[in-house]
N, C-alpha and C positions, 0 to 999 in steps of 0.2 A: 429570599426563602428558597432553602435546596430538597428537595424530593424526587422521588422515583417515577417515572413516569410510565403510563402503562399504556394498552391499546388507544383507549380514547385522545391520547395526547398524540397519534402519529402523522396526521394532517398539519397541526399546526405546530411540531416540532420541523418537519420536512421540510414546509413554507420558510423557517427561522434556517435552516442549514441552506437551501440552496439559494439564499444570499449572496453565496460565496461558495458555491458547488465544487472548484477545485481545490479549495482546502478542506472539502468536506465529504471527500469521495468516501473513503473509510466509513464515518458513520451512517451517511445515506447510504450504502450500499447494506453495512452489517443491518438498520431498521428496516430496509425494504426487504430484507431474505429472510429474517429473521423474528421481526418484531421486537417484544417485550418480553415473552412469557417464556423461553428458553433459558433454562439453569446454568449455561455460559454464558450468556448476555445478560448486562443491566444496564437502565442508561437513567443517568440521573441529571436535573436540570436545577439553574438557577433561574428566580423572577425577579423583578421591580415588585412596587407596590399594588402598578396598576395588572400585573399578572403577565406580563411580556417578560420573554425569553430573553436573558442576559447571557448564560452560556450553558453549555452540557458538559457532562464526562460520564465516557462508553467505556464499561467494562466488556472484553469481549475475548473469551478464554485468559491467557495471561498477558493480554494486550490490551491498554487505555490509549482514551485519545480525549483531548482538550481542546473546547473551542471556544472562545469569547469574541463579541462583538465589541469590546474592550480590555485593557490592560490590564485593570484593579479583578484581583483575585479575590472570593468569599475566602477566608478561610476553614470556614463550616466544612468545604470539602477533605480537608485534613484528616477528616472523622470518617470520613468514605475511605480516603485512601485508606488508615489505618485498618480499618474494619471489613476493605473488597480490595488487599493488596493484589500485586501485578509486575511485573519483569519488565516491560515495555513500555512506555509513556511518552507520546507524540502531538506534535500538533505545530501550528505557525511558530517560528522563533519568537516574534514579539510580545506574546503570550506570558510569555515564561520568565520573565524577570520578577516576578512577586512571588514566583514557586519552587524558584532554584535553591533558594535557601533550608525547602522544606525536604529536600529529597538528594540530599548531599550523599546516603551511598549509591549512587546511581552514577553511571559514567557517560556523559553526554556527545553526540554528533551533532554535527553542524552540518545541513545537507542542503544546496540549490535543488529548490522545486521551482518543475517546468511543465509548460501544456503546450499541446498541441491540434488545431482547430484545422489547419491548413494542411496539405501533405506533398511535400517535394520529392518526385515519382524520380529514382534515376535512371531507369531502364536500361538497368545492367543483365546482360545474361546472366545466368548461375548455374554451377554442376553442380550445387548438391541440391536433394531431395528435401524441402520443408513439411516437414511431418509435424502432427496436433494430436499429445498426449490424451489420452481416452483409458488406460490399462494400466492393469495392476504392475504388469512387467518393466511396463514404460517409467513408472515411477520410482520402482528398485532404480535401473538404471539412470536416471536423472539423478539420483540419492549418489549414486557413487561420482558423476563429475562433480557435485555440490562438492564434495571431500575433498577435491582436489584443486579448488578454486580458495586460495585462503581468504578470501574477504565473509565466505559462504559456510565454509567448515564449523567454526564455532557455536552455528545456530542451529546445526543440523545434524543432531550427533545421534538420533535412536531413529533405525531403520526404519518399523513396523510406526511410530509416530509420523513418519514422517511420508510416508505411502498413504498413511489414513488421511494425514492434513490434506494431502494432494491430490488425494481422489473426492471428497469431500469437497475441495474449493473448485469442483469442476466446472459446477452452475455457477462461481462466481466469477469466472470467468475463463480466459483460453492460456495452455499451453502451447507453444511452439516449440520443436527441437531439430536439431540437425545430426545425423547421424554417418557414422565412418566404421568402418569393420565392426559392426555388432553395438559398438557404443555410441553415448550420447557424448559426441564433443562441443556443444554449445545449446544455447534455449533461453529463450525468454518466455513471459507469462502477464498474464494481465489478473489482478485480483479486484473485489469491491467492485465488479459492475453495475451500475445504477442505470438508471433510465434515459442518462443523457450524457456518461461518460464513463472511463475506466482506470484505475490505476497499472502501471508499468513498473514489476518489479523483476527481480531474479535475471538481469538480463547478466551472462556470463557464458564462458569459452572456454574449454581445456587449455592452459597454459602452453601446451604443444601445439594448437593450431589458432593462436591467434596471428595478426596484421594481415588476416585474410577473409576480411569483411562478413564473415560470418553472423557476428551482431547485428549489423548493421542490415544484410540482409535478413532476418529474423525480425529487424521491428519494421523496415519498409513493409514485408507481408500482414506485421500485427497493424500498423496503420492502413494498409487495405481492407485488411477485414473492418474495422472498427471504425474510421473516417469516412470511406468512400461506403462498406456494405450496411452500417448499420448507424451512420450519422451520429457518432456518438466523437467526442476528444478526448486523448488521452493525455493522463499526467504522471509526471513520474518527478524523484528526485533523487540527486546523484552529488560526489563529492570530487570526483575523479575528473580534470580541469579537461583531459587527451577525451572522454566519455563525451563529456560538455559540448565539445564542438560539434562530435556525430551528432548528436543530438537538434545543436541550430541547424546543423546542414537538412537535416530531414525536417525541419519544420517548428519543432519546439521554440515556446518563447519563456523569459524567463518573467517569472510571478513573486518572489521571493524566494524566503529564508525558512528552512523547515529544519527541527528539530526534535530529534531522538536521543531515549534517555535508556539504558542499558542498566539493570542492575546488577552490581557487583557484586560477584560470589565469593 
């Protein structure tokens, strides 16, 4: 049986996700900020007979996420989809073989998700200045390196949208940037932060100043704030094999297979 779930379900929805807390940063993070009752969020669940939690699916602005504690898909949620459509559709790769079928105009990624618990310090000096987005100006300026980074452009095309997403996801977590004659030439970010860990996204560099450890220092500082000040792990997932190794080298381990569904325009 599939329903909507409201305040009184968020105890024992929470219990059911952090099961498996690093593939479920996304929805623990969107119910602990947000709850139920916000007109961009819904989150709807599947039960057994005996009333335990089979799986969820978070609607949350134009982004879904899927999680089962098994394979077999209801298709009852069909009826969701159709009726609380959405651009974005995420969740473990193994999930998704009973739903691939349903959502054929959708263009899929294949991305390694990774966490990290441990934090390998390199104690490199560094000349630039790592600065933590707070301002509306800071987010113009982030909006225009995203432009110029093409893995980044396609998702980021309206200015005043995308200053509001970024000042908005402030409490959910932190910006990092680095900056060079007025501009932002690289930045990472954490989204989804929950009470025991945080998502790593947006990690990217001006095409002009990469192989100059900029990333790399921007997530050493994001894993000091968040491993060592606030005990929390971070995860992230990435496609990019040259990304993948910075990534063990700083600590990350790998968890699986995470996949992203894009719909086609």
């Amino acid at each position: 049986m599939i329903r909507k779930l409201i305040d009184l379900d968020q105890k024992q929805v929470l219990d059911f996700l952090y099961r498996e807390q690093a593939f479920n940063i996304f929805p623990i993070g969107d119910i602990e900020s947000f709850g139920f009752d916000k007109d961009f969020q819904r989150v709807y669940a599947d039960f057994d007979i005996f009333g335990n939690y089979i799986s969820i699916f978070l609607r949350y602005r134009n982004n879904a996420i899927y999680y089962s504690t098994n394979e077999e898909f209801n298709k009852d949620y069909l009826r969701i989809f159709k009726e609380d459509p959405f651009d974005f559709l995420s969740g473990k790769a193994e999930l998704f073989n009973d739903i691939e079928p349903y959502i054929n105009d959708f263009k899929k990624d294949v991305m390694y998700f990774v966490e990290a618990k441990t934090f390998n310090n390199s104690n490199k000096t560094f000349p630039f200045e790592i600065k933590r987005l707070k301002r509306k100006e800071e987010a113009e300026k982030l909006f225009y390196l995203f432009q110029k980074i093409k893995e980044f452009a396609p998702y980021h095309s309206d200015l005043d949208n995308f200053i509001s997403a970024k000042l908005n996801s402030i409490n959910m977590g932190v910006t990092l940037y680095i900056e060079d004659g007025g501009k932002i030439i690289s930045s990472v970010a954490t989204t989804a932060e929950t009470t025991k860990s945080a998502m790593v996204v947006s990690v990217g560099t001006h095409p002009n100043y990469r192989k100059l450890g900029l990333a790399s220092s921007l997530l050493e500082e994001l894993m000091k704030i968040y491993l060592l000040g606030k005990s929390k792990s971070l995860c992230l997932f990435y496609d990019n094999p040259e990304a993948g190794s910075i990534y063990k080298r700083l600590g990350f381990e790998y968890l699986g297979m995470w996949n992203i569904y894009r719909k086609r325009k």
